[in-house]
C-alpha positions in Angstrom: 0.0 0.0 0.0 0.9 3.5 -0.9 0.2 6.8 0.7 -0.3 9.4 -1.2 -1.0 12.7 0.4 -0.7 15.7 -1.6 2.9 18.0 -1.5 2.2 21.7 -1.6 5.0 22.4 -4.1 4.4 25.3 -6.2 6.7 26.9 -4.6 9.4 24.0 -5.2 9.4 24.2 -8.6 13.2 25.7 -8.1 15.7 23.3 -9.3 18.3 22.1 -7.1 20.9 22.7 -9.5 20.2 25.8 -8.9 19.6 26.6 -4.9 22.2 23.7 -4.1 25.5 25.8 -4.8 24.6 28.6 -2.6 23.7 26.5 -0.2 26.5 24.0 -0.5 28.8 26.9 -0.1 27.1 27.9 3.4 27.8 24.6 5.0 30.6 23.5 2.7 32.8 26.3 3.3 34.7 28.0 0.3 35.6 26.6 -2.0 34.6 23.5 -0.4 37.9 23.3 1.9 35.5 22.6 4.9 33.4 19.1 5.6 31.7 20.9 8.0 28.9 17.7 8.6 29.1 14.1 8.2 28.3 14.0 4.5 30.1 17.4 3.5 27.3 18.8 2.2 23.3 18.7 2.8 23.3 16.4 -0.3 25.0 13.6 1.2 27.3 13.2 -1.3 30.6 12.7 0.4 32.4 13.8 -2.1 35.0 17.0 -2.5 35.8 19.2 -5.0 39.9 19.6 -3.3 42.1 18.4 -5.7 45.8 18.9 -4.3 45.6 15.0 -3.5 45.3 13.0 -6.5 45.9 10.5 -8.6 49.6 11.6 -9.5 50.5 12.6 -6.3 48.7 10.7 -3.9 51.8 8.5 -3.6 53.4 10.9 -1.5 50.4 10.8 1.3 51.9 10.0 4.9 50.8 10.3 8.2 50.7 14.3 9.3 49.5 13.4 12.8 47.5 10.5 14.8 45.9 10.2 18.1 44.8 6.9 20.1 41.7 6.8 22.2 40.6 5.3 25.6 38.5 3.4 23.7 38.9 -0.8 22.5 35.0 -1.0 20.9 34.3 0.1 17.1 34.7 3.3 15.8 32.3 5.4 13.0 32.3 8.4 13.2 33.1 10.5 10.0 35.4 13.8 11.5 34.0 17.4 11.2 35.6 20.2 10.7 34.6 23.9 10.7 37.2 27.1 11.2 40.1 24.6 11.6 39.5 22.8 14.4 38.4 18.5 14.2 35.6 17.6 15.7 34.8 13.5 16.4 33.2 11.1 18.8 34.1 7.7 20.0 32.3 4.6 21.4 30.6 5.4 24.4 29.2 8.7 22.7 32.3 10.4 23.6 33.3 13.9 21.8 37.0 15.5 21.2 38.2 18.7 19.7 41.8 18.5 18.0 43.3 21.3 16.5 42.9 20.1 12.5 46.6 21.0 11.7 48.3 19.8 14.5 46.4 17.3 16.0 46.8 18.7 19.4 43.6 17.7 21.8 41.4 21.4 22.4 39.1 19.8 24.5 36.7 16.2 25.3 33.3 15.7 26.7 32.3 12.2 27.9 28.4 12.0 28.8 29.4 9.3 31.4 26.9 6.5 29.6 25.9 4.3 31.9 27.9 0.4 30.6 25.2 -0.8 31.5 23.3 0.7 28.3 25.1 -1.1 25.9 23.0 -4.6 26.7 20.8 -2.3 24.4 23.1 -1.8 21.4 22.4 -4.6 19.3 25.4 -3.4 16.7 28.2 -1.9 19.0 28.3 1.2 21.4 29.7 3.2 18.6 28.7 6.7 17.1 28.8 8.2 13.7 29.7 11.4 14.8 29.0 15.3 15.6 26.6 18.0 13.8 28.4 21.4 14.6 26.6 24.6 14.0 26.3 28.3 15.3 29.1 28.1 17.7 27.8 24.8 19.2 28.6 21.2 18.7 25.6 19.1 18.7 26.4 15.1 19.7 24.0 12.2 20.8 24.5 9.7 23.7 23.7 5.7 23.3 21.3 6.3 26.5 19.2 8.7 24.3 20.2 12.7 25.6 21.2 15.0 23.2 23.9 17.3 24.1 25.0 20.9 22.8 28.7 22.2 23.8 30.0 25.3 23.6 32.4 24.6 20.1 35.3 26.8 21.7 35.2 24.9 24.8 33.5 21.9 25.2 31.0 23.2 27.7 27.8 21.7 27.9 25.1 24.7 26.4 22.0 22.5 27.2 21.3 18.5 27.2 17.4 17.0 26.6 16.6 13.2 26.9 14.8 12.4 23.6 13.6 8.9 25.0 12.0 7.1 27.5 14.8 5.9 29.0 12.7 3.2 31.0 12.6 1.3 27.8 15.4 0.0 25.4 16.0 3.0 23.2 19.5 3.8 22.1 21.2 6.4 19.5 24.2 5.6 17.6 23.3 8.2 14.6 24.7 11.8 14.2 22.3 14.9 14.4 21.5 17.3 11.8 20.9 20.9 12.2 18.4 21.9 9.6 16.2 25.5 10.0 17.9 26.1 13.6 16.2 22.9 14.9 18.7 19.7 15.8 17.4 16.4 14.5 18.2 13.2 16.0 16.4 9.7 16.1 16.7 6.7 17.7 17.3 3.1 18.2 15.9 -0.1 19.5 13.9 -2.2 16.7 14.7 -5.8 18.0 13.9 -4.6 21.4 10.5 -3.6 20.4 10.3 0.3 21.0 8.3 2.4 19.1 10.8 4.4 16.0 10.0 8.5 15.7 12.6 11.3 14.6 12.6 14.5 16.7 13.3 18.2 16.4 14.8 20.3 19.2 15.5 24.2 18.5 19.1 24.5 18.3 19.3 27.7 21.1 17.1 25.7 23.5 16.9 22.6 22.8 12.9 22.6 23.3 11.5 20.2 21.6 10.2 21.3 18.2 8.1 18.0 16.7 8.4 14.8 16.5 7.3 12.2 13.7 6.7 8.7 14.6 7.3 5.7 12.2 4.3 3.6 13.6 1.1 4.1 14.8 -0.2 4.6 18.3 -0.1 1.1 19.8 -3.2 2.8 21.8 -4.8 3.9 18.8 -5.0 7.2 20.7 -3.9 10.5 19.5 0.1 11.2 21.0 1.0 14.6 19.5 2.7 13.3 16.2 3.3 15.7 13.4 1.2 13.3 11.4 -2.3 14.3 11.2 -5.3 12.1 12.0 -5.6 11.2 8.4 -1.9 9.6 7.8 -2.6 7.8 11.8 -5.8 6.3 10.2 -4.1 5.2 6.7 -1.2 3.8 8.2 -2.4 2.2 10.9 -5.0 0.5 8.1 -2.0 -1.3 6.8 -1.2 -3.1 10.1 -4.0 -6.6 9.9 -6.5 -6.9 11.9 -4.1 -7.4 14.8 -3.0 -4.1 15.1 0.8 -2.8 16.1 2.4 -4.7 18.7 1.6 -3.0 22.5 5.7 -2.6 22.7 5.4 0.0 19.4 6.3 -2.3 16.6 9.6 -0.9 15.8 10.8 1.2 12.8 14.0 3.1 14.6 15.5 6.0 12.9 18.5 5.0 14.2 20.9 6.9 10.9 20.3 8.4 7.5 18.7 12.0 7.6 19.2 14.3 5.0 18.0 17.6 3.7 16.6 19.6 0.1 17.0 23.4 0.8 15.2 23.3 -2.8 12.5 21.5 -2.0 12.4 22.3 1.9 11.7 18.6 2.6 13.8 16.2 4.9 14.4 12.5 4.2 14.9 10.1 6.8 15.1 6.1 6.3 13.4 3.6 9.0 14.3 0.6 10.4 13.0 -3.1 10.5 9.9 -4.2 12.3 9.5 -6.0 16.2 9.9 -9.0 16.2 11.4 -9.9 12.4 9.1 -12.3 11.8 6.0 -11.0 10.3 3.4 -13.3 10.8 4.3 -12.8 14.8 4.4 -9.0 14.2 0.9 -8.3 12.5 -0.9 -10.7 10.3 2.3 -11.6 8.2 0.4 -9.7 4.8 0.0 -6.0 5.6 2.5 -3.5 4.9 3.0 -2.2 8.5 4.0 1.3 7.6 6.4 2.9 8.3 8.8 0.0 8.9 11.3 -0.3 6.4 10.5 3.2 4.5 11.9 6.2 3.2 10.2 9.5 4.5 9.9 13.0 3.3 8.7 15.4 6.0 8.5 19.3 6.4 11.6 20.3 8.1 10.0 23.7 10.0 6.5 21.4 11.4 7.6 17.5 11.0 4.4 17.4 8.5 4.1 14.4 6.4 4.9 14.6 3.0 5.7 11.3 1.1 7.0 8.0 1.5 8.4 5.0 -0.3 8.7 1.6 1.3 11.5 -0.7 -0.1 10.0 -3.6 1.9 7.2 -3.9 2.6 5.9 -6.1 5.8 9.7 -6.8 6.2 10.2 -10.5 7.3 13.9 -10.2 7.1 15.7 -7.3 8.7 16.3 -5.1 5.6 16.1 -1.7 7.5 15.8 1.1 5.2 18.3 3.3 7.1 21.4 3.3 5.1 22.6 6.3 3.5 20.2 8.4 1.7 22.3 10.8 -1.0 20.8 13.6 -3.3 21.9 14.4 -6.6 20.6 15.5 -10.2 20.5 13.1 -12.8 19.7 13.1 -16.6 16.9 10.0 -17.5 15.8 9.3 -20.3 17.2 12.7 -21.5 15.4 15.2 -19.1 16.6 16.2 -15.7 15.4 14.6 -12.7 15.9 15.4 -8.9 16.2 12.2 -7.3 17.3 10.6 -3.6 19.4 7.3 -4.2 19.9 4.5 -1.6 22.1 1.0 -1.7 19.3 -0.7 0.9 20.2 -3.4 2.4 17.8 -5.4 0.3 20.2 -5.7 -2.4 18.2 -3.3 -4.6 19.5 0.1 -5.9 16.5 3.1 -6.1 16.6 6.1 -7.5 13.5 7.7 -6.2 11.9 11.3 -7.2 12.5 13.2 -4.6 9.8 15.5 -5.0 7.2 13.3 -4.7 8.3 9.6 -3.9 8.0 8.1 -7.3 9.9 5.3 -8.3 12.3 5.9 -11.3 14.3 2.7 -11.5 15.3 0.1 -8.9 17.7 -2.7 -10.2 19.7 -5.2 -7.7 23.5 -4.7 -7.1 24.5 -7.6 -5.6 23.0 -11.5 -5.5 19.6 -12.2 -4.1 17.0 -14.9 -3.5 14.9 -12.9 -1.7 13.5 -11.6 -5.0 13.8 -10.9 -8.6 12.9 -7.4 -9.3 11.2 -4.5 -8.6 7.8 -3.9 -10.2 8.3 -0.3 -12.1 4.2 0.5 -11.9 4.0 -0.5 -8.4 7.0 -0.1 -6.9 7.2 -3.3 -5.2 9.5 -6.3 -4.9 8.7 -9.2 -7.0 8.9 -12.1 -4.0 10.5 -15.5 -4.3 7.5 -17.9 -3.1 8.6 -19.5 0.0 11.1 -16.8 0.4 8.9 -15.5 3.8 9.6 -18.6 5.2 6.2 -19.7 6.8 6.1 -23.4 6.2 10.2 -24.0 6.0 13.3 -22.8 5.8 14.8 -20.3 3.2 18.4 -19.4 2.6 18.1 -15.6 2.2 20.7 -13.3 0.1 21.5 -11.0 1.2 21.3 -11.7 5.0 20.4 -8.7 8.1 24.0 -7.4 7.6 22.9 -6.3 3.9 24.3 -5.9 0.4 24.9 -2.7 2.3 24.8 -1.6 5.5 25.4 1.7 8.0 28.8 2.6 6.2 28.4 5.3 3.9 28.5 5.5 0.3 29.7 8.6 -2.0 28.8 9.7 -4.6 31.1 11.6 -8.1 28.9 14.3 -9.9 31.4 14.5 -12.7 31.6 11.2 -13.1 27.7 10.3 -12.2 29.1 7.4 -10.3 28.2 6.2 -7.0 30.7 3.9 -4.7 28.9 1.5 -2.7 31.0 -0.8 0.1 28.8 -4.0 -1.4 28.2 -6.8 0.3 27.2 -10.7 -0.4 25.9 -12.4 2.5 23.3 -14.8 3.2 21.3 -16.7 6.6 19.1 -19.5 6.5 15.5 -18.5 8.0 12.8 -20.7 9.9 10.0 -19.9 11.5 10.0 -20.2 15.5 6.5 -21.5 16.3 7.4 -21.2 19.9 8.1 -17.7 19.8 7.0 -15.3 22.5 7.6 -11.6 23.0 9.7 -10.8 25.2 10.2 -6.8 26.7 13.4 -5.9 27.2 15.0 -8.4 24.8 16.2 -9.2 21.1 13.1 -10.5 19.3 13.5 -12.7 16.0 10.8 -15.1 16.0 12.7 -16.9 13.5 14.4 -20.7 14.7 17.3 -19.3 16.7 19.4 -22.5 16.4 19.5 -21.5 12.5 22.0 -19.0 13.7 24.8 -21.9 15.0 27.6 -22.7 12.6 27.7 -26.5 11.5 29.9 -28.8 13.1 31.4 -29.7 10.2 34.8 -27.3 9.5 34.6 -28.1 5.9 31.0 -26.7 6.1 32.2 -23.7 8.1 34.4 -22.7 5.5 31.9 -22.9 2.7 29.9 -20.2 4.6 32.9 -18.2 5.2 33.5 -18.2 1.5 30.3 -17.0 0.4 30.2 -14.0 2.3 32.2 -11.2 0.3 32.9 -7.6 0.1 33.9 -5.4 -2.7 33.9 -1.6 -4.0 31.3 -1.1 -6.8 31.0 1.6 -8.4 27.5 2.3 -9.8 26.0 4.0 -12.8 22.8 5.2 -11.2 21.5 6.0 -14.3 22.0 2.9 -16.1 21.4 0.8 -12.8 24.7 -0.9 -13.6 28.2 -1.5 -12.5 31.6 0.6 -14.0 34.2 -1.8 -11.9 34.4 -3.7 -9.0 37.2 -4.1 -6.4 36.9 -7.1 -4.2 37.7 -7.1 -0.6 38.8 -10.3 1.3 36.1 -10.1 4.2 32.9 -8.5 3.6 32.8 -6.2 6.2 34.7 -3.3 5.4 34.8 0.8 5.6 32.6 3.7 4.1 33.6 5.9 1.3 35.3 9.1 0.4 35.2 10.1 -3.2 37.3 13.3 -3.9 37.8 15.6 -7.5 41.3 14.2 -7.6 40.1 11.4 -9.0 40.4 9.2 -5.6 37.7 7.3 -3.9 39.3 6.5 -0.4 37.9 3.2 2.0 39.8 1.4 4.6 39.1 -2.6 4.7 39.0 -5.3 7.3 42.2 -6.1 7.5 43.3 -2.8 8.5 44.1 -1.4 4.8 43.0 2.3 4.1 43.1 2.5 0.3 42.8 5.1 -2.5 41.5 3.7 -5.9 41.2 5.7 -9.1 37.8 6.4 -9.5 37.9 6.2 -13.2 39.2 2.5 -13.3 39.2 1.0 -9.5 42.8 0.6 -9.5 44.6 0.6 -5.8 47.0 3.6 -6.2 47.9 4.2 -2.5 47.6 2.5 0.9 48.5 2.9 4.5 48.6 -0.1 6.9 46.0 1.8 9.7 46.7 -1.4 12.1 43.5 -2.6 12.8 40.1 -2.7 10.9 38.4 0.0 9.5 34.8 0.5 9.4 34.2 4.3 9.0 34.1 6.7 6.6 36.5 9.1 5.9 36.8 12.8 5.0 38.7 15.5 3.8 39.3 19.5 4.4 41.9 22.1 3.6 44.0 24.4 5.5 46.3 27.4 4.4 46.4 25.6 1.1 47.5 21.8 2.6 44.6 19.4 2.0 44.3 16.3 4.6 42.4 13.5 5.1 41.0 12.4 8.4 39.7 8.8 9.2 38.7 6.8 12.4 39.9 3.6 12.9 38.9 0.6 15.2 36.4 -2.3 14.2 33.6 -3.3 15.6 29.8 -3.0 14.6 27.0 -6.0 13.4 29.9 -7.8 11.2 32.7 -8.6 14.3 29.5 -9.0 17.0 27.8 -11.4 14.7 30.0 -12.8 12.8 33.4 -12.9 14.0 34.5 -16.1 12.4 33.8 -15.0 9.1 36.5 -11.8 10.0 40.7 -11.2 10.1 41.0 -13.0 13.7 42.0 -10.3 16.0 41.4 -9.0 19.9 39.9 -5.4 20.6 42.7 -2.8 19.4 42.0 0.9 21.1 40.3 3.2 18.4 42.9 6.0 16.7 42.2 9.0 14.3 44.7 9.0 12.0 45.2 12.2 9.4 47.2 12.3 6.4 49.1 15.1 4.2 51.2 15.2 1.0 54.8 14.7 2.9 53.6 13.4 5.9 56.2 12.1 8.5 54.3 10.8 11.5 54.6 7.5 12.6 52.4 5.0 14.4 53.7 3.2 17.7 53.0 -0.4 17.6 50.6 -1.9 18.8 51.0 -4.9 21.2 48.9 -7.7 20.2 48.3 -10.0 23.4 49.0 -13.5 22.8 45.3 -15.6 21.6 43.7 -17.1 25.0 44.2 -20.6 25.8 41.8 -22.0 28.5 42.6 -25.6 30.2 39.0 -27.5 30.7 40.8 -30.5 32.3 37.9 -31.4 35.1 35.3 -29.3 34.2 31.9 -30.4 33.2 28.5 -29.4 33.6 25.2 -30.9 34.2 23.6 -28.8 32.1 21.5 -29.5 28.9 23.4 -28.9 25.9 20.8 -28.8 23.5 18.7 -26.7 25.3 21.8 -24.4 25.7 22.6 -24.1 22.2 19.2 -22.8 21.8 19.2 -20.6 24.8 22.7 -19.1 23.5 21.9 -18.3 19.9 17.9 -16.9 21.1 20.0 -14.5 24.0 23.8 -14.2 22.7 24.6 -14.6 19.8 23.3 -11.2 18.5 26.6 -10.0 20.3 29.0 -13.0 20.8 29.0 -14.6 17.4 27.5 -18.0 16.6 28.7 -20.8 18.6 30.3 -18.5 21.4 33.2 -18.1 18.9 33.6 -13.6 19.6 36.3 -12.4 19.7 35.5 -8.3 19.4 33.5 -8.8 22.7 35.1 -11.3 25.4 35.7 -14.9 23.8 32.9 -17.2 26.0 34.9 -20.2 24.5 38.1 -19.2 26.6 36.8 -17.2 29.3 37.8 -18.6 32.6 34.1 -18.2 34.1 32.9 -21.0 31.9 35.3 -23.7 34.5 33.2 -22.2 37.7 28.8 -22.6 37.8 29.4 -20.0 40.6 31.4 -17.2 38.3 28.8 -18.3 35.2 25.9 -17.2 37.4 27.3 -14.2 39.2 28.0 -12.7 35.8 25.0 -14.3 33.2 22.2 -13.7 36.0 23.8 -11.4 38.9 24.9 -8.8 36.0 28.7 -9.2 37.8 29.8 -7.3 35.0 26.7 -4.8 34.3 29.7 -2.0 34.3 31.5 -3.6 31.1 28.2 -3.8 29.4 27.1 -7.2 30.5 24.1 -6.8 32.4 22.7 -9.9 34.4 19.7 -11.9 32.4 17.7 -13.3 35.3 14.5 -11.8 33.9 15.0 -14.1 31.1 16.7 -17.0 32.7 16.4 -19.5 35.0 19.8 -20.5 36.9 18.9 -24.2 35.1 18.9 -22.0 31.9 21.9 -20.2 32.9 23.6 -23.7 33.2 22.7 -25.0 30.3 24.0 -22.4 28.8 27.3 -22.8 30.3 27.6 -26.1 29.1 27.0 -25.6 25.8 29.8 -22.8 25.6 31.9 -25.6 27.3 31.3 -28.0 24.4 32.2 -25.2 22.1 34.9 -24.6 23.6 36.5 -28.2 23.2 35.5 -28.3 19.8 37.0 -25.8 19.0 40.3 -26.6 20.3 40.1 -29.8 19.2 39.9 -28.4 15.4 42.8 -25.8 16.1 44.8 -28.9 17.0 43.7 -31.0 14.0 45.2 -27.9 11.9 
C-alpha cells in the first residue's frame, strides 16, 4: 500500500541545480575546503571538490599526525571540521576537539553513559559522529540525551533526553541541524520500541516535533506531526491485529538528509518488532512505516511522502542506510532524485519531489526476489522466500548488500561507490516464539543461527560472504568496476575531484583507488580494521584526510568467524598530508587465549543451551560462542566455575562492562545450560585448532 497525500509544491518548482550551490557553499565552506557535517554537504554526497591529492600525487600521502583513544570498541564516526578545528566522537558517545593542523587535543566531553546501556546496542556502542553549527557542537549519547557544547570549549550549552529511557532505546546516529532545529532519532527495533525522529530548537533545545514511524499502539492521539488522516491510513495497513503494544519498531537509528530546494527532509526507518512477520501483525499487511523512506516538512515535521523498499519486512532489511541527493539526466530530461544501496540488495533512484519510483535494479546477489515492479513499486517475492512453512536461505542476509557505512557519490563522473556486500542466513520460523520486553526478538528458529559442526562446512559459509567496492551508474542501474575485498565487512567511502575514492578494509588497509578505473594507487597499513568513513578538508592551502579507525559493529559482534582473527585494538584517528612524516607506535597484540578444561563439566542441557545461546547471545558474541570483538565465552575462565557463570550471566557481575545480568530471562537451570553448551564449544574448537 501507498500513501499518497498531496505535496504543496508550487513553490518547489526551483531546481536544485540551482539553490544547491549557494547553499553547498554555506555549509561546505569555500571553495569546499570545509566538511563541515558528516556528508560534506546537505546532499549527502561525500564527495569534494579539493584536488591537491590525487591521482599523480597521492603516492606521497603520509601520516601528518594521529591520536589513540581510551577506547577498544568500534569506531564510526566520520570527523568534522569547521574554522580549523576537528571535531569527532568515540564509542561510548564520547566527543573531542583536536586542532585540525596539529592534532593537538582542544578539549573532550564524555556524557558518562551508563555500561550498563550497551545490553541495548544490538550493533556496538559506537557513534557516527558530531553536527556542529552556530558556535555549538551538537552530539548524541547511546542512553538517548542529546547534548549541545560550547564549540570553543566543550562546555555543555543544554542536554534533553529524547527517550523514554525506562525502555530499550539507544542512539548511535549523528544529528543534523536543519532551519535552527537539531534532528536526532533513535534506536531499539529488536527490542521492540516504538521508531520516531525528533526536532529540538538548536538555542534551546525545546523540543520542536516529532514524527513517529508507527502508529499509536493505543490507537490514541500522542501529539505526532502526522495528522489524523496519515494515523488512520497507516495504521489500516497493520492486519487486523494491530501494532504490537511494545510499538512495533521502525527506529531511525541513521540516514537523515536535507533539500534546501525542496524544503523537505528524508529520513530512512528501520526493520519491524519481532522480524518475523506473521508474529508481528498478520504476516500480509504492509506495516508502515517499517522499512521506508520519508519525506517530512523540516520547519512542522508534516508528512509529505513516502516509499517503502519492503514492505511487511520478514527479514531485517532496514531502510536506514545512507540516503544521497543528486541531479541526474533520465531518459534525457533532468530529474531530482534521492538514491539509496538498501540493504535489500536493490538500488533506487526515487523522485525526490514526490516519492515516485524511477528505477530500482539489484546490485549484488539475491533470493529474496527478482525485481522490482516499475508500476507499483514493489518487490517481486521469491514464493517460499517469507519462510512460513520451512526454511529459506536468504541473500542478502540482516547485515545487507549494504549496511550503515556510507557510500559517495562523483557528480562529474555520475558514479556512485557503494561498500557492497554478499551475504546470506538461512531463516525458519519459530513457532514457539513469545515476545519478550526488554530483549532481542526474531521469532525466527534461533538455532539456525549456529555454525555447522562440520569445518569443511564452516568454510563454505565463510566463502560466500564477500565484500567489494562497486562503483555504480545510477543512471543505467549498472556497475563501472568492482574491487573485491577479502572479508565482507569493510569501511565507508570518500570520493574526492582528484580522482580518488578512499575506504579502509577489514584487514586494517586504508586504500585510495582511481575512481575512473578502480585501481589501488595508494595504501596505508591503519593497524587494525576500518569501518568508518573518511573525509577531507583544507588548510592554508594543505589538504588532509582524516579517518577513524577501530572495528567493531553488526559484522565482528555477529559474525566474527567470518572476520581477520583479531582482539579489541583501542580506536585511533589518523590524518594524512602530502609529505607526511608521522609515525604510528605499535601496537602490542596480546597472545590468543588458551583456557585448560581438564575437570570441568556441567550438568547442564546442551541442546537446550545451544538454543538458549543463539535466542539471547549470539546477536553480540558470534554463533557458537566463537567472539572475539566482545570477550571470547569459549576461553573465558568463568565458563570452568557454575558460581562465576551465574554471578556474571544472571547477577549482571559485570553490568559496568556492558554485560548486564539476564535473570529476567533465565532460569539458573537456563543459565547452566547455557554454560555447558559454551563448554562444548569450547573443546571443539580446540580440538579443530589442534587438528590444523
Amino acid at each position: 500500500m501507498r500513501i499518497a497525500l498531496g505535496l504543496g509544491l508550487a513553490a518547489a518548482g526551483l531546481l536544485l541545480a540551482a539553490a544547491a550551490p549557494q547553499a553547498g557553499r554555506a555549509l561546505a565552506g569555500k571553495d569546499g575546503e570545509d566538511w563541515p557535517s558528516t556528508g560534506r554537504t546537505w546532499a549527502d554526497q561525500r564527495f569534494s571538490p579539493l584536488t591537491q591529492i590525487n591521482v599523480e600525487t597521492v603516492g606521497k600521502l603520509g601520516l601528518a599526525w594521529h591520536h589513540e583513544f581510551d577506547t577498544d570498541r568500534g569506531q564510526e564516526a566520520t570527523p568534522v571540521e569547521v574554522d580549523g578545528v576537528l571535531y569527532t566522537t568515540t564509542a561510548w558517545s564520547k566527543v573531542y576537539a583536536f586542532d585540525a593542523r596539529t592534532g593537538r587535543l582542544l578539549w573532550s566531553y564524555d556524557p558518562e553513559v551508563d555500561r550498563a546501556r550497551g545490553f541495548l546496542a544490538c550493533c556496538d556502542v559506537v557513534n557516527r559522529g558530531v553536527a556542529v553549527s552556530g558556535g555549538k557542537v551538537y552530539a548524541a549519547a547511546l542512553d538517548g540525551r542529546l547534548t549541545a557544547l560550547d564549540a570553543g570549549t566543550g562546555k555543555v550549552v543544554w542536554s534533553a533526553v529524547t527517550v523514554d529511557q525506562g525502555k530499550s532505546y539507544t542512539i548511535t546516529g549523528a544529528p543534523r541541524v536543519i532551519h535552527g532545529k537539531v534532528l536526532i532519532g533513535n534506536g531499539g527495533s529488536e527490542y521492540g520500541v516504538r521508531g520516531y525522529v525528533s526536532a529540538y530548537d538548536a538555542e534551546t533545545g525545546k523540543l520542536a516535533w516529532r514524527f513517529y514511524t508507527t502508529p499509536s499502539p493505543s490507537g490514541k492521539p500522542d501529539g505526532a506531526a502526522s495528522d489524523a488522516a496519515l494515523e488512520k491510513a497507516a495504521r489500516s495497513t497493520w492486519g487486523g491485529a494491530g501494532v504490537p503494544e511494545a510499538g512495533g519498531g521502525g527506529t531511525v537509528w541513521e540516514s537523515i538528509t536535507y533539500d534546501p530546494g525542496l524544503n523537505l527532509v528524508y529520513f530512512g526507518t528501520g526493520n519491524g518488532s519481532p522480524w518475523n512477520a506473521r508474529h508481528r501483525s498478520d504476516g500480509k499487511s504492509d506495516n508502515l512505516f517499517l522499512s521506508s523512506i520519508v519525506a517530512v516538512d523540516p520547519d512542522t515535521g508534516k508528512y509529505a511522502w513516502h516509499y517503502q523498499p519492503t514492505p511487511d519486512d520478514t527479514w531485517d532489511f532496514d531502510a536506514t542506510q545512507h540516503l544521497m541527493l543528486a541531479d541526474l539526466t533520465i531518459d534525457g530530461r533532468p530529474r531530482k532524485v534521492v538514491m539509496q544501496a538498501n540493504k535489500n540488495g536493490f538500488f533506487y533512484v526515487i523522485d525526490r519531489a514526490t516519492g515516485a519510483l524511477i528505477s530500482a535494479k539489484g546490485f549484488v546477489p539475491m533470493t529474496w526476489a527478482t525485481g522490482v515492479d516499475p508500476k507499483t513499486g514493489r518487490p517481486v517475492e521469491v514464493p517460499g522466500a517469507r519462510y512460513e512453512t520451512k526454511v529459506a536461505v536468504i541473500s542478502p542476509s540482516p547485515t545487507g548488500a549494504h549496511n550503515w557505512q556510507p557510500m559517495a557519490f562523483d557528480p562529474r563522473q555520475g558514479l556512485v561507490f557503494i561498500p557492497a556486500m554478499e551475504s546470506g542466513l538461512v531463516f525458519g520460523d519459530d513457532p514457539k516464539f513469545k515476545y519478550r520486553e526488554g530483549a532481542v526478538n526474531f521469532a525466527f528458529d534461533p538455532l539456525l543461527l549456529a555454525l555447522p559442526d562440520e569445518k569443511a562446512q564452516r568454510a563454505a559459509i565463510k566463502a560466500s560472504l564477500k565484500g567489494e567496492l562497486l562503483a555504480w551508474d545510477p543512471v543505467k542501474q549498472e556497475a563501472r568496476w568492482s574491487t573485491p575485498h577479502e572479508y565482507y565487512w569493510n569501511g565507508g567511502i570518500l570520493a574526492t575531484a582528484g580522482d580518488l575514492v578512499f575506504q579502509g578494509d577489514a584487514e586494517g588497509r586504508f586504500a585510495a583507488y582511481d575512481s575512473r578505473t578502480g585501481k589501488q594507487v595508494w595504501r596505508y597499513d591503519a593497524g587494525m580494521g576500518v569501518v568508518a568513513g573518511a573525509s577531507t578538508y583544507a588548510l592554508d592551502g594543505q589538504q588532509y584526510v582524516a579517518l577513524m579507525v577501530g572495528y567493531g559493529g553488526t559484522g565482528p559482534l555477529f559474525q566474527h568467524w567470518a572476520l581477520p582473527d583479531r582482539p579489541r585494538l583501542p580506536g585511533r584517528l589518523l590524518v594524512f598530508k602530502l609529505g607526511g612524516t608521522d609515525t604510528l607506535p605499535a601496537i602490542s597484540r596480546p597472545p590468543p587465549r588458551t583456557i585448560d578444561l581438564t575437570g570441568v563439566h556441567s550438568a547442564g542441557d546442551v541442546d537446550q543451551g545451544s538454543l538458549l545461546f543463539h535466542q539471547n547471545c549470539a546477536i553480540c558474541h558470534s554463533s557458537n560462542a566463537s567472539g572475539r570483538y566482545l570477550p571470547d565465552l569459549q576461553t573465558s575462565s568463568m565458563i570452568t566455575s557454575d558460581a562465576a557463570f551465574r554471578t556474571v550471566v544472571l547477577d549482571g557481575a559485570l553490568a559496568s562492562n556492558g554485560m548486564v545480568g539476564f535473570a529476567r530471562f533465565l532460569t539458573p537451570a537456563q543459565a547452566e545450560a547455557i554454560r555447558a553448551y559454551i563448554i562444548q564449544e569450547s573443546r571443539r574448537n580446540q580440538a579443530m585448532l589442534a587438528a590444523q
